[in-house]
C-alpha positions, 0 to 999 in steps of 0.5 A, a space after each residue: 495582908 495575905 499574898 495568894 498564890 494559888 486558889 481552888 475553885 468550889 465546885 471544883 477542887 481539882 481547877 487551881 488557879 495560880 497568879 504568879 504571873 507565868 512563863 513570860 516572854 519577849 519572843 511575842 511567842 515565836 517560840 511556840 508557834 514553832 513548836 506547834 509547826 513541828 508537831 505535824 511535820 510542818 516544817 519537814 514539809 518545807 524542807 522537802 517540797 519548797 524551792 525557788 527559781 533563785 539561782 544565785 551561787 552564794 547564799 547563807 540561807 536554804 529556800 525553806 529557812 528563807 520561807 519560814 523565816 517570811 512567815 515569823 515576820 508576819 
């Protein structure tokens, strides 16, 4: 038994199609809904224009973190 790895298509040679699984991964792809956030300055947005009325004097978190950390939850 032969093991494919990967295949051209007929009508075109320069499709190749490779089973050997890919890049997985256990984020649920967070990661590259990060990624394609930061392509347009998303995230930059966020830093520069989101704040809340919380007035607490003690916390780990700035506004925009709290947001986006809301918004991968989802």
């Amino acid at each position: 038994m032969d093991i494919l790895d990967t295949i051209s298509l007929e009508s075109n040679k320069q499709i190749k199609i490779n089973f050997d699984g890919g890049g997985l991964s256990s984020d649920a792809g967070l990661i590259l809904i990060k990624e394609f956030a930061c392509k347009p300055g998303f995230i930059k947005i966020l830093q520069s224009m989101f704040k809340t009325n919380n007035s607490a004097i003690f916390r780990l978190h700035k506004d925009d973190q709290n947001l986006w950390q809301m918004i991968l939850q989802q």
